[in-house]
C-alpha positions in Angstrom: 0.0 0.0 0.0 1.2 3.5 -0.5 2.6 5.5 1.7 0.2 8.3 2.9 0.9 11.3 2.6 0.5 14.2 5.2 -1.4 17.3 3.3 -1.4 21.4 4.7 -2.8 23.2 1.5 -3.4 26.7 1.5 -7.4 27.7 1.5 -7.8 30.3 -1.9 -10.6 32.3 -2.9 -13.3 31.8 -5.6 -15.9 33.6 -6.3 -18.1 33.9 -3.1 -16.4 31.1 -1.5 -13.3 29.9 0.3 -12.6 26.6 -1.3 -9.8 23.6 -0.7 -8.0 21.6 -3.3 -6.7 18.1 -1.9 -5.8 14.8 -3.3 -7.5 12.2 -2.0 -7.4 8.3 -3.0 -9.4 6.7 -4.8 -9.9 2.6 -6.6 -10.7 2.9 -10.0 -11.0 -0.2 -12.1 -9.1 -2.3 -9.3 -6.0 0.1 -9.3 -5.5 2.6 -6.5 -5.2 6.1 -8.0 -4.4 9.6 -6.2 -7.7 12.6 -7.6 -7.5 16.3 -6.8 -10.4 16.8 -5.1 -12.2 20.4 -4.3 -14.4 21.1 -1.6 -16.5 24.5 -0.6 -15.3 25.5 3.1 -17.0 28.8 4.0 -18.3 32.3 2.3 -15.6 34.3 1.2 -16.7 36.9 4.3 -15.2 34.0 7.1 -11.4 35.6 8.1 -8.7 33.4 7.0 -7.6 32.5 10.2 -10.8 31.1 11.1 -11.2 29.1 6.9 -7.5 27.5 8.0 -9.0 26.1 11.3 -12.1 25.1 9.2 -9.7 23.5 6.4 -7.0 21.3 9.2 -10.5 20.2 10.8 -11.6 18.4 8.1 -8.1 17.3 6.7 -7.6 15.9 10.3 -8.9 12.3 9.1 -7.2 11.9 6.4 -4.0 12.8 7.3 -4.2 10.3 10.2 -5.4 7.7 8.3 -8.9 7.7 9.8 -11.1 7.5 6.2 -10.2 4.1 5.0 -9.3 4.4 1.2 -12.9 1.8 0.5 -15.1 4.7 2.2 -15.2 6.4 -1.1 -17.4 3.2 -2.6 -21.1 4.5 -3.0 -23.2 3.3 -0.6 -25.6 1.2 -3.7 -22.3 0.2 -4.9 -21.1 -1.8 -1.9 -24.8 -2.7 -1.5 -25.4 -4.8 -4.6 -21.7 -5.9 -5.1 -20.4 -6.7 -1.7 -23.5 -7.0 1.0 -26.1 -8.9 -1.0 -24.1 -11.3 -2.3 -21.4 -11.8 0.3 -23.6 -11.1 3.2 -27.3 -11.4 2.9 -26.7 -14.6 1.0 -25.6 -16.4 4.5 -28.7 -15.3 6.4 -31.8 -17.1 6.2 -34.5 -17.2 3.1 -37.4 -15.0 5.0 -34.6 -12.4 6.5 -33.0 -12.3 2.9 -36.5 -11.3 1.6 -37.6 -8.8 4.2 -34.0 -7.0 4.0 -33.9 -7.0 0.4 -37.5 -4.9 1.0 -36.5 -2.3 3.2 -33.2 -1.8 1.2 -35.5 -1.1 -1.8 -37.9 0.4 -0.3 -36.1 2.8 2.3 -32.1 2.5 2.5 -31.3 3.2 -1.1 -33.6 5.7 -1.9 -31.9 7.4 1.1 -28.5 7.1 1.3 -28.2 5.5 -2.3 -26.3 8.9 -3.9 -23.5 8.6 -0.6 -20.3 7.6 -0.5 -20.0 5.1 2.8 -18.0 8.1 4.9 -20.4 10.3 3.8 -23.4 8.6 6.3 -22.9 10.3 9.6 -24.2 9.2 12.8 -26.0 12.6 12.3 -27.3 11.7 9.1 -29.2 8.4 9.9 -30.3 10.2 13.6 -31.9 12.9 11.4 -33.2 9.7 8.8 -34.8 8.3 11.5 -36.3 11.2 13.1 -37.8 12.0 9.8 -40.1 9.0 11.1 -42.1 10.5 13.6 -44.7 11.5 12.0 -44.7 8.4 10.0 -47.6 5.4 10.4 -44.7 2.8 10.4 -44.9 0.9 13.3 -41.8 0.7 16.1 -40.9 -2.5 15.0 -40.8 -1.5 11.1 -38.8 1.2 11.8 -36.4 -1.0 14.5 -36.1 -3.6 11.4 -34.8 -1.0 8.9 -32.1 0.6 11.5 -31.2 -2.9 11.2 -30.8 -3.4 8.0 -28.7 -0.1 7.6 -26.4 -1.3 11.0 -25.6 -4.5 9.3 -24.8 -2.8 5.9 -22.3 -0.1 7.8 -21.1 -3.3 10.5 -20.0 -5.4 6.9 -18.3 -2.1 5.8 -16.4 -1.9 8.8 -15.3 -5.5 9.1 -13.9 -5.2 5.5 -12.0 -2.1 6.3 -14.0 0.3 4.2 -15.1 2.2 7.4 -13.4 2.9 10.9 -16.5 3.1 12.5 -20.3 2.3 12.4 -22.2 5.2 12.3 -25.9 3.8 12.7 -24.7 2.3 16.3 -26.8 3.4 19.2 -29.0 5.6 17.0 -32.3 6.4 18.4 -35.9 5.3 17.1 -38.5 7.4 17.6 -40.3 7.6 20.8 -43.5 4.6 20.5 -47.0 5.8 20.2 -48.4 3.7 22.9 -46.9 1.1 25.0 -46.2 -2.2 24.4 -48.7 -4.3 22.9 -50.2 -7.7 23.8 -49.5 -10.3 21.0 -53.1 -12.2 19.9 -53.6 -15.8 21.7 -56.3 -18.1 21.5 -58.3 -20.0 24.5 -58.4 -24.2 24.0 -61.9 -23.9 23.4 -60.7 -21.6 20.2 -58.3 -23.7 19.1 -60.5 -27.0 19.1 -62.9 -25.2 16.8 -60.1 -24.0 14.2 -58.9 -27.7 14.0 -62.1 -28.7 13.3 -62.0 -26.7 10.1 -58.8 -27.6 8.7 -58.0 -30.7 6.5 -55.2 -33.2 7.5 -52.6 -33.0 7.3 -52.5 -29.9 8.0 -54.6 -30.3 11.1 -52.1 -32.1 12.4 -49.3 -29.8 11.9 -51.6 -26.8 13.7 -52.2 -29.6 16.2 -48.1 -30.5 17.0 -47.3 -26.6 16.9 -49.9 -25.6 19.6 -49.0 -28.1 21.9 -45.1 -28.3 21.4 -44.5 -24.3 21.0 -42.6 -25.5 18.0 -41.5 -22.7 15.4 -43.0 -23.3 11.7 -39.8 -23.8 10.3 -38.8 -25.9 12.8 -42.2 -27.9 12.0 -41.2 -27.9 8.1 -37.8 -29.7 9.1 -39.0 -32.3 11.7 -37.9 -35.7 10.7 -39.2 -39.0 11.9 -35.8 -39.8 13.8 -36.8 -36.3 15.8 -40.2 -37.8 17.2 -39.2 -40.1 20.1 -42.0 -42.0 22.6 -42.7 -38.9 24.8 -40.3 -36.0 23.5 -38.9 -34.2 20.5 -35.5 -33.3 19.0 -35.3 -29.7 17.6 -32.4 -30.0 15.4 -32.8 -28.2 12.2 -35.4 -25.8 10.5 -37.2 -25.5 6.6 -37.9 -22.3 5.4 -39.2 -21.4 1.9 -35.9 -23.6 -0.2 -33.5 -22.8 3.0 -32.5 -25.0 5.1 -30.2 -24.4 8.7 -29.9 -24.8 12.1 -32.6 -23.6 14.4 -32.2 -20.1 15.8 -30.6 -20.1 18.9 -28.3 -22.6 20.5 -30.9 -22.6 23.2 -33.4 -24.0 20.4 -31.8 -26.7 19.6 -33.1 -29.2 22.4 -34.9 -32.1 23.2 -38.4 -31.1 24.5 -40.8 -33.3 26.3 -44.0 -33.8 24.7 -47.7 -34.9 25.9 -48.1 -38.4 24.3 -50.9 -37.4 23.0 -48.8 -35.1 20.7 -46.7 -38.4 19.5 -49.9 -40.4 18.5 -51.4 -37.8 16.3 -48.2 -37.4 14.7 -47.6 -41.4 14.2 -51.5 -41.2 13.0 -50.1 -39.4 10.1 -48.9 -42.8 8.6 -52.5 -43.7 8.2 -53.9 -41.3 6.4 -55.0 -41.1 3.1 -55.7 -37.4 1.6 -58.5 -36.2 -0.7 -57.9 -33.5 -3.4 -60.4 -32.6 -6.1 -58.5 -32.0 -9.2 -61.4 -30.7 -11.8 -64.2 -33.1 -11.6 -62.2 -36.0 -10.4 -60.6 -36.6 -6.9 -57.1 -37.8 -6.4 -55.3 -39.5 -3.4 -52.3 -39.4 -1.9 -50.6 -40.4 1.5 -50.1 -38.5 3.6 -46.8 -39.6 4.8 -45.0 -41.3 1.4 -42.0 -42.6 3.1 -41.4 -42.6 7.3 -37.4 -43.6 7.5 -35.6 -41.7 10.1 -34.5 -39.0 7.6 -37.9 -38.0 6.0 -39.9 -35.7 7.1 -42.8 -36.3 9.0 -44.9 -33.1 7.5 -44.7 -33.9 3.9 -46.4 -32.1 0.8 -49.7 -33.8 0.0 -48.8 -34.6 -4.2 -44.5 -35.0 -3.9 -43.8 -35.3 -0.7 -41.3 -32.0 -0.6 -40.8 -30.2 2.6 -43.9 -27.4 2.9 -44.3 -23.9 2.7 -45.3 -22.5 5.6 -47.1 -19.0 3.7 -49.0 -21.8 1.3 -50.6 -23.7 4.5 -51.2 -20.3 6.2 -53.2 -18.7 3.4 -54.7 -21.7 1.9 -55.9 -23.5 4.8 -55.7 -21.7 8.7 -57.0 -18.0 7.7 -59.8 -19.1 5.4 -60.9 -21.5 9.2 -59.9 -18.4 11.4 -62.4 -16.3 9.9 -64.8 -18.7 9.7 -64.3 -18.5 13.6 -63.8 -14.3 13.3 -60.4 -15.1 14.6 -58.6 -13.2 11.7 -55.4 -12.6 13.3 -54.5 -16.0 13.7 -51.1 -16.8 12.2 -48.3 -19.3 13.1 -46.7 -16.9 16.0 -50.3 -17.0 17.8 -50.1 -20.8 18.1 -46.7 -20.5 19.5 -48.3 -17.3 21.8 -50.8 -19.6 22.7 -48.7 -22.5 24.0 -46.8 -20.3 26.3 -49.5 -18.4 28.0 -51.6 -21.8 28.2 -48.5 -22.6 30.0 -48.9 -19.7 32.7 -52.4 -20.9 32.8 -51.7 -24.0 34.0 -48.7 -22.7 36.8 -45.8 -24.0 34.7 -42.6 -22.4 36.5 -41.0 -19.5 34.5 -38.2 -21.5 34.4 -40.1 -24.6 32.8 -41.8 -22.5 30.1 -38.3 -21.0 29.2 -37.0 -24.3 28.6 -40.1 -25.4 26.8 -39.8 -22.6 24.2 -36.3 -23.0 23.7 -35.7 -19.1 24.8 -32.4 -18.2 25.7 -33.8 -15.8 28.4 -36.5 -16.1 30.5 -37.0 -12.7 30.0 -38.5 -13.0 26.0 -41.1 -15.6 27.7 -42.1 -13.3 30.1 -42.1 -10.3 28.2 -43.1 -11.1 24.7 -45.0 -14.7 24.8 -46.6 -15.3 27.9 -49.6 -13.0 27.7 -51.6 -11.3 30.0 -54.2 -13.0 31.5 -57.0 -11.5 33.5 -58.2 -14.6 34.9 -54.6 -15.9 36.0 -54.0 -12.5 37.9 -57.7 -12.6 39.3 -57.0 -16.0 41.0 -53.8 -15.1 42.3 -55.0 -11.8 44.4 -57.8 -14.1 45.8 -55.6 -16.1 46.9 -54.0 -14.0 49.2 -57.3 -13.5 51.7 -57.9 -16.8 51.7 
């Protein structure tokens, strides 16, 4: 690398301006190249004394070395040519998709025309305070400082910036406090099952009563399903497959037995679909060696898609039920405060959600519970 160079040029007028001429640089096709660069420093009206301050203030940086030669690459340039495929490509199918959203949507629009060194921490606090007013929710706008942390965090680790600029950044202040996520009562839930054709019946059954995540439903194989437990070892989402989310995810869980008969049940059944005016059947489990999977597609027997069941089969029997915000995350909801319902320790329903803190049960599944608290004060005068 070259050697760099320490640089004292003298401000000069032009027109209505005190301006600076500095070399600064730069990689173009590959090959590191020295431009003169000239940047506006104050009206021609500022005393000298005070532009030469102005001008050693800004060369500061670069004569110690603190803007990294890289932090001249555009900001959509190290976006599509370095983050998305280097980067995005290792995280997980849905994250890829909702990322590649807000970076379309929001981050390139935004900062797409910057250099990297040209996004200040001042810049993205003003970006995000520009949100105020919006109707984005708090945990729309939380997601896209995310996005634009991990873009700036990459471009740190690869030496094209000295420091991270969207770190500790403030969101907006929240509307209203936190709120409650949807559950449903057993009663509820016996009703949806009701209306929902195996086998998907049975996959709403095992994640209600497990906690299990979707895609850790998607990627259950029959060497995971033991006698009165089940192994949480990998998870299926939408053509990606990985480990489950947490080290504290991958576990064993116990399981009501129950839960292992309606899944063994599987084996037996024989699945109706009306294709035009005829009717075609399949099994519903094709092959049960310890390396398939027990939740198979109806017609090929390749892993399922979460979105398809969701849409296709347990909103059409939620409204039916006017339970319209039922989605995957309320049957996992729903386990944990049925849970609380029924006394379980805190520490027992941590360990049965596979949370690495008891903290995100308390806080973010276990729901509150009128009921529950109503028992508990009468308890106390009697």
């Amino acid at each position: 690398m070259a050697r760099r160079r320490f640089q004292d040029p003298k401000p000069r007028k032009e027109g209505a301006f005190w301006v600076l001429y500095y070399w600064q640089d730069e990689f173009i096709d590959g090959e590191r190249r020295r431009r003169k660069k000239r940047r506006k420093l104050a009206p021609v009206t500022t005393p000298e004394r005070e532009v030469r301050k102005i001008a050693a203030e800004f060369l500061r940086p670069v004569n110690q070395g603190l803007v990294p030669l890289g932090s001249a690459t555009g900001f959509t340039e190290y976006v599509d040519e370095t983050y998305i495929p280097v980067v995005l490509e290792q995280m997980a199918a849905s994250t890829k998709g909702r990322s590649l959203g807000i970076l379309r949507n929001y981050l390139t629009p935004q900062f797409g025309g910057l250099a990297l060194r040209d996004i200040t921490t001042l810049s993205v606090d003003r970006y995000m305070a520009g949100f105020g007013a919006s109707k984005l929710g708090h945990e729309s706008l939380d997601k896209i400082r995310d996005v634009l942390s991990s873009v700036l965090d990459s471009a740190v680790r690869y030496g094209l910036l000295v420091k991270n600029p969207a770190e500790g950044v403030r969101l907006p202040r929240k509307r209203g406090g936190v709120k409650a996520k949807p559950w449903i009562t057993r009663a509820q839930f016996d009703a949806l099952v009701e209306l929902i054709a195996e086998p998907y019946a049975s996959m709403v059954y095992v994640a209600v009563f497990t906690g299990l995540r979707v895609s850790e439903l998607a990627g259950l194989r029959w060497r995971n399903v033991h006698a009165d437990a089940i192994t949480i070892e990998e998870r299926y989402c939408r053509g990606d497959w990985g480990a489950p989310k947490s080290e504290a995810s991958n576990a064993t869980i116990p399981v009501n037995r129950a839960v292992v008969e309606r899944i063994h049940r599987l084996k037996l059944l024989t699945v109706e679909v009306k294709a035009g005016h005829a009717t075609r059947r399949f099994r519903a489990v094709k092959s049960d060696a310890p390396e398939d999977l027990v939740f198979q597609s109806v017609a090929s027997g390749a892993p399922m898609r979460d979105n398809n069941i969701l849409v296709r089969h347990i909103k059409p029997a939620a409204r039916n039920l006017k339970l319209g915000f039922v989605n995957w995350r309320c049957l996992r909801t729903s386990y944990a405060t049925w849970l609380k319902l029924k006394g379980a320790d805190v520490k027992d329903a941590q360990a049965l959600m596979r949370h690495s803190r008891a903290s995100t049960t308390l806080d973010y599944y276990q729901q509150f519970v009128p009921e529950s608290q109503r028992r508990v004060v009468d308890r106390l005068v009697n």
